[in-house]
Every structure is written in C-alpha cells, then in structure tokens.
C-alpha positions in Angstrom: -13.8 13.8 -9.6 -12.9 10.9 -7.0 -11.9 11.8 -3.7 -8.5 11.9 -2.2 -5.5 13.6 -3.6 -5.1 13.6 -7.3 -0.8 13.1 -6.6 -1.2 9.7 -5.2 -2.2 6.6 -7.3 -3.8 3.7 -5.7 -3.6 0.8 -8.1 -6.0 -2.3 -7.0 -3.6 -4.9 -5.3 -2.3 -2.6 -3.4 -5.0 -1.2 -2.0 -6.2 -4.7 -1.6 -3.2 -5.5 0.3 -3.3 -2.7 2.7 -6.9 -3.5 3.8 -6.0 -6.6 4.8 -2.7 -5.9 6.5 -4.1 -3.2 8.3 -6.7 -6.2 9.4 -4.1 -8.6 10.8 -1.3 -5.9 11.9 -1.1 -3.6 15.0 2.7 -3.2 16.0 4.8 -0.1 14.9 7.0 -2.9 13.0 4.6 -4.5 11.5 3.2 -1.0 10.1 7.3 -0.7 9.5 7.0 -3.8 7.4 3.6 -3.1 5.6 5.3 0.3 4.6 8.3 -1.4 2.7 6.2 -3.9 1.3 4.3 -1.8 -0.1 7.1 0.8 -1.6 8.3 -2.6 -3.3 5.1 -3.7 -5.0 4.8 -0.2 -6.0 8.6 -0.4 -7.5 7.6 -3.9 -9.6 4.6 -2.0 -10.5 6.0 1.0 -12.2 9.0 -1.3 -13.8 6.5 -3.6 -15.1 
C-alpha cells in the first residue's frame, strides 16, 4: 500500500503543479493563491 492517507487523491497535474509552485512561491498569498488554484483544477477534474 502507497504511503500517505488513503482519503486524499493526488491525481498527476496536480501534483505536478504543486511541485513547481512550491519552487517559485514563498509569500502567504502566493500559498493563498496556489491553494485556490488548486481547489479549481481539482473542480474541472472531478466535472470532467
């Protein structure tokens, strides 16, 4: 069994996306931002 917790899917582009924001980004806002964008790729995702 993969590591992590089992309630929380990961799907590729977002984890792709993360690791790179997380490269470029340091403020609290831009975490802010990395945060919605993320909730929003994961809402075209699951409406897909």
């Amino acid at each position: 069994m993969a590591s992590g917790d089992p309630h929380r899917v990961w799907f590729e582009e977002m984890a792709e996306n993360v690791a790179f924001e997380m490269a470029s980004r340091d403020a609290f806002e831009a975490t802010i931002r990395l945060r919605d964008d993320l909730d929003e790729m994961l809402q075209r995702i699951r409406w897909a």
